[in-house]
matplotlib code that plots the C-alpha trace (Angstrom):
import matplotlib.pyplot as plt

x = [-37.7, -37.3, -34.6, -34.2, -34.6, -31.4, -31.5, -29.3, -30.1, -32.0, -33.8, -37.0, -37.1, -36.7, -39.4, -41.8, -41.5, -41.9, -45.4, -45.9, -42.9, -44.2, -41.2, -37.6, -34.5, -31.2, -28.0, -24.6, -24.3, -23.2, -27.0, -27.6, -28.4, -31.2, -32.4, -33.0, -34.3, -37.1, -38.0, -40.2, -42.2, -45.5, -43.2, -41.6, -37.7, -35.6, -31.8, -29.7, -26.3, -23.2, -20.4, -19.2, -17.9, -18.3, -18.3, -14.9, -14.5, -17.3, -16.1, -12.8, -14.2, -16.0, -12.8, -11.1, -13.5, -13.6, -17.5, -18.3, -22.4, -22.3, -21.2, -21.4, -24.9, -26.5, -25.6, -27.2, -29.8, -30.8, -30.4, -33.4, -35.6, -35.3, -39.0, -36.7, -33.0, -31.3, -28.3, -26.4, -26.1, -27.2, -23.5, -23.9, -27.3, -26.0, -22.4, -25.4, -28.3, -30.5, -33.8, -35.5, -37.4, -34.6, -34.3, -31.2, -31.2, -28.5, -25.8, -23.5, -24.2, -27.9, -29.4, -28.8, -31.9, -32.7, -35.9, -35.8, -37.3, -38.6, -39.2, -41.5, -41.3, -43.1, -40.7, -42.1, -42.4, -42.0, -44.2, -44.2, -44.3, -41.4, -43.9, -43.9, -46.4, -47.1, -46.3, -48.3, -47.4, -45.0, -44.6, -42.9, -43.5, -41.9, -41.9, -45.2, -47.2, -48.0, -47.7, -48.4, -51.8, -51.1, -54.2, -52.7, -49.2, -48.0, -48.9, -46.6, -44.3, -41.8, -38.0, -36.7, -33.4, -30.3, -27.2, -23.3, -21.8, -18.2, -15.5, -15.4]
y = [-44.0, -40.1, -38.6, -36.4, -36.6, -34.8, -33.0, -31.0, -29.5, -25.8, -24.7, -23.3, -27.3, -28.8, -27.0, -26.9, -30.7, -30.5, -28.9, -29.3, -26.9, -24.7, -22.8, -22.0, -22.4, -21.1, -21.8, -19.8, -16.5, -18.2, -18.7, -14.7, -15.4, -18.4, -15.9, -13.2, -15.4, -17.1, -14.2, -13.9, -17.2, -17.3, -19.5, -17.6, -17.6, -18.3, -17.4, -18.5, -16.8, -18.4, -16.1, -13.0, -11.0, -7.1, -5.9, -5.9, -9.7, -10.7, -9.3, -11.2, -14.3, -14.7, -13.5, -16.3, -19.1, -17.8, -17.5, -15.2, -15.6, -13.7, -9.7, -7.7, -5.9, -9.4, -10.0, -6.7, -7.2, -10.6, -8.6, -6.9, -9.7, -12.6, -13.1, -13.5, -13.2, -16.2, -14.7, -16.5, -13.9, -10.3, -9.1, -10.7, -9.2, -5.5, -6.4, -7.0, -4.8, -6.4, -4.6, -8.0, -9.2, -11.2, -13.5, -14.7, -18.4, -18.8, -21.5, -23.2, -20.8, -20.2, -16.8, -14.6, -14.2, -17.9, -18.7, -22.8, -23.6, -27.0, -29.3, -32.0, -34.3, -37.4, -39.7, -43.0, -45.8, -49.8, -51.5, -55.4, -56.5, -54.6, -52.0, -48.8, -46.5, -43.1, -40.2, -37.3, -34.6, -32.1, -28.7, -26.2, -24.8, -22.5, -22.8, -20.8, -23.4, -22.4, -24.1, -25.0, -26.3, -29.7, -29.7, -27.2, -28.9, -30.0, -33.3, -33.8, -31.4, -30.9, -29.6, -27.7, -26.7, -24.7, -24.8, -25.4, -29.0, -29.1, -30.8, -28.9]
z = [1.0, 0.9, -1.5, -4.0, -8.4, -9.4, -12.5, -14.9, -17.9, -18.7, -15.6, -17.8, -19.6, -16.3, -14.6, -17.5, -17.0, -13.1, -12.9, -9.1, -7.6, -5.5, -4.3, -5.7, -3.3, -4.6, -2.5, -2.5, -3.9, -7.4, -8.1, -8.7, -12.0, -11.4, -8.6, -10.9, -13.6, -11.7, -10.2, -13.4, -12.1, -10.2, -7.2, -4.4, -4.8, -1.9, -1.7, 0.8, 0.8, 2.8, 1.6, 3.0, 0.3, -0.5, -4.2, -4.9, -3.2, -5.1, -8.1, -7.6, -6.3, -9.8, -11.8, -10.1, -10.4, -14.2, -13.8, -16.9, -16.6, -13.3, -12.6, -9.6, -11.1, -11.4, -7.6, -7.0, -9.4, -7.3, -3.9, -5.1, -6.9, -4.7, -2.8, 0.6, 1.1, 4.0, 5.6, 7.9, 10.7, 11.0, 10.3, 7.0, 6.1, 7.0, 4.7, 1.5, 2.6, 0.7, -1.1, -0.7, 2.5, 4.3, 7.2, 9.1, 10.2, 12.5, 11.2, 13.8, 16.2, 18.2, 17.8, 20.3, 21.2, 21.2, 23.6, 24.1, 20.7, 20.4, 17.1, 17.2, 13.6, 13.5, 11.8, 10.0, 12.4, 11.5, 13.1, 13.7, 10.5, 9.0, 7.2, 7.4, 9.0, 7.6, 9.7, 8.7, 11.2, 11.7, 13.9, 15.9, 19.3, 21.9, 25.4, 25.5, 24.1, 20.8, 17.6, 14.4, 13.5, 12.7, 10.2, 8.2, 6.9, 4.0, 3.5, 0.1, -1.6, -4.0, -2.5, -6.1, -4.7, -7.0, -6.3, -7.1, -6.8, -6.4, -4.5, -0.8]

ax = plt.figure().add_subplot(projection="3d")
ax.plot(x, y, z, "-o")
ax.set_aspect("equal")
plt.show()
């Protein structure tokens, strides 16, 4: 019964008719522009980059792609406006060297530095009667013990997430 509402159309019209978003989350390097424009908006702006390009790849990646709303300055101008920068390793974050805070979230490979992370989510149950039963609880803890305050988690939310479709 979870999913997600697609939408296409002007980002400004579709979130002036969204009211409840409470974070942005731009994926691929093609989002630069979304990145810098919501960085306007009251919502943090999230931007998770895949590619590995320096300026002059970049710069050729969109000449080839015929992308004429991006340039090299509005990558650089999103390095610097995003509220938090995802990089996919710390190779890739020194390659951009981003103004914004960044994180890197390992992808495909665990981070070196990895500690036996456990995640605990509470998935809906169906109980005898074929209903479902609502799961309200979900958190993370490391071997130490320590995690988050069940209490204090988002009970409901809205996932606003930008990004490119295309064939892969």
């Amino acid at each position: 019964d979870s999913g997600a509402a697609v939408r296409l159309g002007n980002i400004e019209t579709l979130l002036s008719e969204i009211r409840d978003v409470f974070c942005i989350i731009c994926n691929t390097i093609m989002t630069a522009d979304i990145v810098v424009q919501m960085s306007d908006r009251p919502q943090p702006v999230i931007w998770i980059l895949h590619e590995w390009w320096d300026e002059p790849m970049i710069v050729e990646n969109l000449r080839v792609r015929n992308i004429k709303h991006l340039t090299l300055q509005t990558v650089q101008q999103a390095m610097c406006d995003a509220s938090t920068i995802v990089f996919v390793c710390e190779a890739q974050r020194q390659l951009y060297q981003p103004q914004a805070p960044s994180e890197v979230i390992y992808v495909g490979v665990p981070d070196p530095t990895f500690r036996n992370l456990q995640i605990e989510i509470n998935l809906p149950q169906v109980n005898s009667n074929g209903s479902d039963l609502p799961s309200q609880t979900a958190s993370t803890s490391e071997t130490n013990g320590e995690g988050v305050d069940k209490s204090t988690c988002v009970k409901e939310f809205v996932f606003l997430c930008l990004g490119i479709v295309c064939p892969r």
